[in-house]
C-alpha positions in Angstrom: -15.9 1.2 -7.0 -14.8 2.4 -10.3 -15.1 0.7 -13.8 -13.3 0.8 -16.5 -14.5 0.1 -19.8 -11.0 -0.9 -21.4 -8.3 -2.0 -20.4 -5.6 1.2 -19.8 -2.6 0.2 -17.5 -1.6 4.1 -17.1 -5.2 5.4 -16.5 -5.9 2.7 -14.0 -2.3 3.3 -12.4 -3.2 6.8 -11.6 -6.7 6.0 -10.4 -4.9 3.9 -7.9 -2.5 6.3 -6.8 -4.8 9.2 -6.2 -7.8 6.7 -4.2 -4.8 4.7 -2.0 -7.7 2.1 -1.1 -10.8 0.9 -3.0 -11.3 -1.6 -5.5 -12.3 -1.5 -9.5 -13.0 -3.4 -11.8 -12.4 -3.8 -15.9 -14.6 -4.9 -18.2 -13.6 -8.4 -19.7 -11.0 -9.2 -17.0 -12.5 -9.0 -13.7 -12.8 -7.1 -10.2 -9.1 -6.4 -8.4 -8.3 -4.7 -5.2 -5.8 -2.3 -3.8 -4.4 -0.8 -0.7 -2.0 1.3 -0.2 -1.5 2.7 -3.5 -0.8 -1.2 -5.1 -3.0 -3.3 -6.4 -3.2 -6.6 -3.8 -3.1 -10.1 -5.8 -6.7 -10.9 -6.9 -8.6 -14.0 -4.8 -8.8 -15.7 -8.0 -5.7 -16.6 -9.5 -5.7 -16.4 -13.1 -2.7 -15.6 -15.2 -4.4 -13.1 -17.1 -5.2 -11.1 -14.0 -1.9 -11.9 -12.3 -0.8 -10.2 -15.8 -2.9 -7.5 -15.4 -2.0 -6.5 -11.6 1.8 -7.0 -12.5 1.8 -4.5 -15.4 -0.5 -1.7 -13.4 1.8 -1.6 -10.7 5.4 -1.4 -12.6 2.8 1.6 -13.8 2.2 2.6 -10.3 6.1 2.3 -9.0 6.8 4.6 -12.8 4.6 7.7 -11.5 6.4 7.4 -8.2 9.6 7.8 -9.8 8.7 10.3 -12.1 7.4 12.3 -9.4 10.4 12.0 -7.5 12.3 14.3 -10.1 
């Protein structure tokens, strides 16, 4: 499990991309999930987290993109 000490939606997008499974966590928001390359919606349903996942995988679905050209 990883942590990050801020919050940064690029940095934790990569993470993501290059582990494929795990889980992570971000200081001052909470502990989040993902498998296959996405971040899965958190048990606890907050909108700051539901924020948080939204934004990191627009993020993740960017790289792939990119990558694709």
């Amino acid at each position: 499990m990883k942590i990050f000490q801020r919050y940064n939606p690029l940095k934790i997008a990569r993470y993501v991309q290059m582990c494929f499974v795990g889980s992570f966590y971000i200081n001052g928001i909470g502990f989040f999930e993902f498998q296959n390359g996405k971040i899965v919606c958190p048990k606890v349903k907050d909108l700051q987290r539901l924020g948080v996942m939204s934004e990191i995988n627009r993020q993740i679905v960017k790289l792939q993109r990119e990558a694709l050209v």
